[in-house]
C-alpha positions as CSV (number, residue, x, y, z in Angstrom):
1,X,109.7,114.9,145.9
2,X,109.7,114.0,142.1
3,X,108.2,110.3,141.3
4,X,105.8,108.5,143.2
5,X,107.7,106.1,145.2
6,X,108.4,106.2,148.2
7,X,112.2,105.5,149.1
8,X,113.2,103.1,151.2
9,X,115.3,103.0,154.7
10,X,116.6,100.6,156.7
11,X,120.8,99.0,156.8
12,X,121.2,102.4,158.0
13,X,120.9,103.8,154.3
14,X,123.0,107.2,154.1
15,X,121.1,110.5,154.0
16,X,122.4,113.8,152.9
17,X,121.1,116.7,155.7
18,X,121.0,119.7,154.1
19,X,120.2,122.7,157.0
20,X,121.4,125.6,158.5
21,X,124.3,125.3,160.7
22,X,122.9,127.8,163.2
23,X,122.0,127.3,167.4
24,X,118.8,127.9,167.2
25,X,118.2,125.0,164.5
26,X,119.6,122.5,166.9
27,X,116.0,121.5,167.9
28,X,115.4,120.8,164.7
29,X,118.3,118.8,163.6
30,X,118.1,116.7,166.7
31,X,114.5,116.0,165.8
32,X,115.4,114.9,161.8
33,X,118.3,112.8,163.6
34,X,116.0,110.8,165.7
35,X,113.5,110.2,163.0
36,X,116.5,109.0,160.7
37,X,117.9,107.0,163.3
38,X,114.1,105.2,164.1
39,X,114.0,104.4,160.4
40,X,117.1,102.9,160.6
41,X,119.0,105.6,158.1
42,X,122.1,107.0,158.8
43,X,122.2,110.8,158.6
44,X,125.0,112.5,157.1
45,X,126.1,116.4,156.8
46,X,129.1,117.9,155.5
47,X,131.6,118.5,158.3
48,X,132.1,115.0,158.8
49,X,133.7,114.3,155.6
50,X,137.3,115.7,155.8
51,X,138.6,118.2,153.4
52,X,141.5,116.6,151.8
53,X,142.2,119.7,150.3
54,X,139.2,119.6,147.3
55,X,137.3,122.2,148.5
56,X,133.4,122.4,150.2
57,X,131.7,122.3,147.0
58,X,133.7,119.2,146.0
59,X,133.0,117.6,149.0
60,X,129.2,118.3,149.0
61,X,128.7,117.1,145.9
62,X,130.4,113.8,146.7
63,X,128.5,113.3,149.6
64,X,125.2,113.7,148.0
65,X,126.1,111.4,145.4
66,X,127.1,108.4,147.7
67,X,123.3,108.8,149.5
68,X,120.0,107.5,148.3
69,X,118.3,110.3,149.9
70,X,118.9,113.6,150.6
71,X,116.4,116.1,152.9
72,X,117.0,120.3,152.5
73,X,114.9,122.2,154.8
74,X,114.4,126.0,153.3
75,X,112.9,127.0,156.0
76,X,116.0,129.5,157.3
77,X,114.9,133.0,155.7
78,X,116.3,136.0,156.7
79,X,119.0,138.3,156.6
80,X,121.7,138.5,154.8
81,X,119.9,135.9,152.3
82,X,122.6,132.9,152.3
83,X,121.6,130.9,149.2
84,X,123.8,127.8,150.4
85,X,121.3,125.3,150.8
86,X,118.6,126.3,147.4
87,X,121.5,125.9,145.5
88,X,122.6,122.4,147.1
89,X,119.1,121.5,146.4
90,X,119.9,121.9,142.8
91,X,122.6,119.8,142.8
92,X,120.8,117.1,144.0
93,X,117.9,118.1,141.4
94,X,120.3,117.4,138.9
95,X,121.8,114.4,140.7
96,X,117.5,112.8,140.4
97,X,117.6,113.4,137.1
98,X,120.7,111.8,136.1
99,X,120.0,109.0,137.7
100,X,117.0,107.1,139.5
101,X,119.3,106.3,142.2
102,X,118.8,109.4,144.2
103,X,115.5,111.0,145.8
104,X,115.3,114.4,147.9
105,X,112.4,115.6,150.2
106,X,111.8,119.6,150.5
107,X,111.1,120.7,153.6
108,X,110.1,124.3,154.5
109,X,108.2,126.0,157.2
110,X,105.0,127.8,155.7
111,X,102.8,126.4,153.2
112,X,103.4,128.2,149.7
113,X,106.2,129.9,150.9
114,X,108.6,128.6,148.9
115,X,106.2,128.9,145.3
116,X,107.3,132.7,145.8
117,X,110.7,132.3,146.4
118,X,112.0,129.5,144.2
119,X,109.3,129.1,141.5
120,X,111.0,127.1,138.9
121,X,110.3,124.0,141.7
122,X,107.0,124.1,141.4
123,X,105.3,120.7,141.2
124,X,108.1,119.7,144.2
125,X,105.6,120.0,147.4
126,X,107.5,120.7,150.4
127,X,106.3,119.0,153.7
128,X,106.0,122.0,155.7
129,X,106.9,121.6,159.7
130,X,105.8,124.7,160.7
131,X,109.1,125.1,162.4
132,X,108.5,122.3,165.2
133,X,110.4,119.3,165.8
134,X,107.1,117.2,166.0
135,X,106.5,118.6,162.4
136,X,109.9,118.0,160.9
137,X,109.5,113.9,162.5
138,X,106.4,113.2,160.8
139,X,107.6,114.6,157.8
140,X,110.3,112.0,157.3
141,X,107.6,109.1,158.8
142,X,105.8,109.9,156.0
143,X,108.1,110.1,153.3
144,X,110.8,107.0,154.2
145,X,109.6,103.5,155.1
146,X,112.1,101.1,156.8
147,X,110.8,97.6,155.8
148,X,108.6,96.2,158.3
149,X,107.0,99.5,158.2
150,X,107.8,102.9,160.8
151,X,107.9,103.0,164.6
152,X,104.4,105.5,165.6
153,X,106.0,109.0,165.7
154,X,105.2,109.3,169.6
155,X,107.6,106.8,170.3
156,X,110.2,108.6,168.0
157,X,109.4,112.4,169.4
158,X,109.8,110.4,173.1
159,X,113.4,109.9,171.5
160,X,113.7,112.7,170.3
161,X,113.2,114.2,174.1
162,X,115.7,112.1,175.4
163,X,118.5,113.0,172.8
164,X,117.8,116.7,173.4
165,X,118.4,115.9,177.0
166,X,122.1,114.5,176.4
167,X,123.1,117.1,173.9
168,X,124.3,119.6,176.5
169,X,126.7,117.3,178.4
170,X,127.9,116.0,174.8
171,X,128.7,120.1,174.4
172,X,130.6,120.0,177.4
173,X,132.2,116.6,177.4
174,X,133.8,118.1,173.9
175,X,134.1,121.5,174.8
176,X,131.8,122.9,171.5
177,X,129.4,125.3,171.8
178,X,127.0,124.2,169.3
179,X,126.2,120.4,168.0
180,X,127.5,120.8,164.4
181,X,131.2,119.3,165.0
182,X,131.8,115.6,164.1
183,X,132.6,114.6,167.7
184,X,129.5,116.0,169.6
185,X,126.8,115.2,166.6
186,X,128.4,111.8,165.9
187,X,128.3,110.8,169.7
188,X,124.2,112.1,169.5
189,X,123.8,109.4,166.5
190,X,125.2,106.8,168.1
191,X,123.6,107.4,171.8
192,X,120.4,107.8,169.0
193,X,120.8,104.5,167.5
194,X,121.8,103.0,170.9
195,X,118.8,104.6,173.0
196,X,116.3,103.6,169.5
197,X,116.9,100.0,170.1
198,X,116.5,100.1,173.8
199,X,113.3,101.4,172.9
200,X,112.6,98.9,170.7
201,X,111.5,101.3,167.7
């Protein structure tokens, strides 16, 4: 993440998810929510802002502009190469650089990785997660702060259990097949923020 500071959270600050919209990320997503949710930040991904007829890119862009953070895990190699979420991660480059009102944290899954891949972001270090869920919460424990200071990241991977729990009746009650629809993920968010407090994190 360029800079030294570490941004804050907390009011439910907005923040951009950049990651792959694929089943077998669901783990992970559920894991970024729960740490989002535990620092009191509000996580946000593209199908939950409506169209209205300006077109994906449009909308992306928007929606990283009205966030303080934004987190892009590039992590999701394989084949065919999709080059979606690199080249979001440039928009929000050049978002940072116009103005100091927007950070981004890099995730990935191996270390150095990504220096062979997209070299021209070198001196960005990526928190790497190594493709767990306990990896990808301490990774956002480390890099936002809610004022008062972070909940201890066993408490939020015991939320993160719990949410993982619900997110097949969710599936059901809405009759999706994966969590990336506005209905079943926003329901996980607010059973999150619900089941967060109960816990007292």
């Amino acid at each position: 993440m360029p800079g030294k500071r570490r941004p804050a959270a907390g009011d439910f600050t907005p923040v951009f998810l950049n990651v792959p919209y694929s089943p077998s990320y669901e783990r992970m997503l559920v894991a970024l929510t729960a740490a989002l949710v535990a620092v009191r930040a509000m996580p946000r991904l593209t199908f939950q802002v409506p169209d209205g007829g300006e077109g994906r890119l449009k909308r992306i862009y928007g929606l990283l502009r009205s966030c303080r953070v934004s987190i892009h895990d590039l992590s999701s190699v394989g084949m065919p190469v999709r080059f979606n979420m690199p080249f979001e991660l440039g928009m929000a480059y050049a978002i940072k650089a116009q103005s100091d009102r927007h950070d981004f944290l890099v995730l990935e899954k191996k270390a150095y990785r990504l220096d062979r891949h997209l070299s021209d972001l070198r001196g960005v270090d990526p928190k790497i997660h190594n493709g767990t869920a306990r990896g990808a919460i301490c990774a956002v424990l480390e890099v936002l702060e809610r004022p008062g200071g972070n909940p201890p990241a066993s408490e939020v991977i015991r939320l993160h259990r719990t949410m993982m729990a619900r997110v097949p009746t969710l599936k059901a009650l809405h009759g999706n097949r994966d969590l990336f629809s506005t209905r079943v993920y926003g329901e996980l968010v607010t059973l999150g923020r619900e089941w967060a407090q109960a816990m007292n994190l």
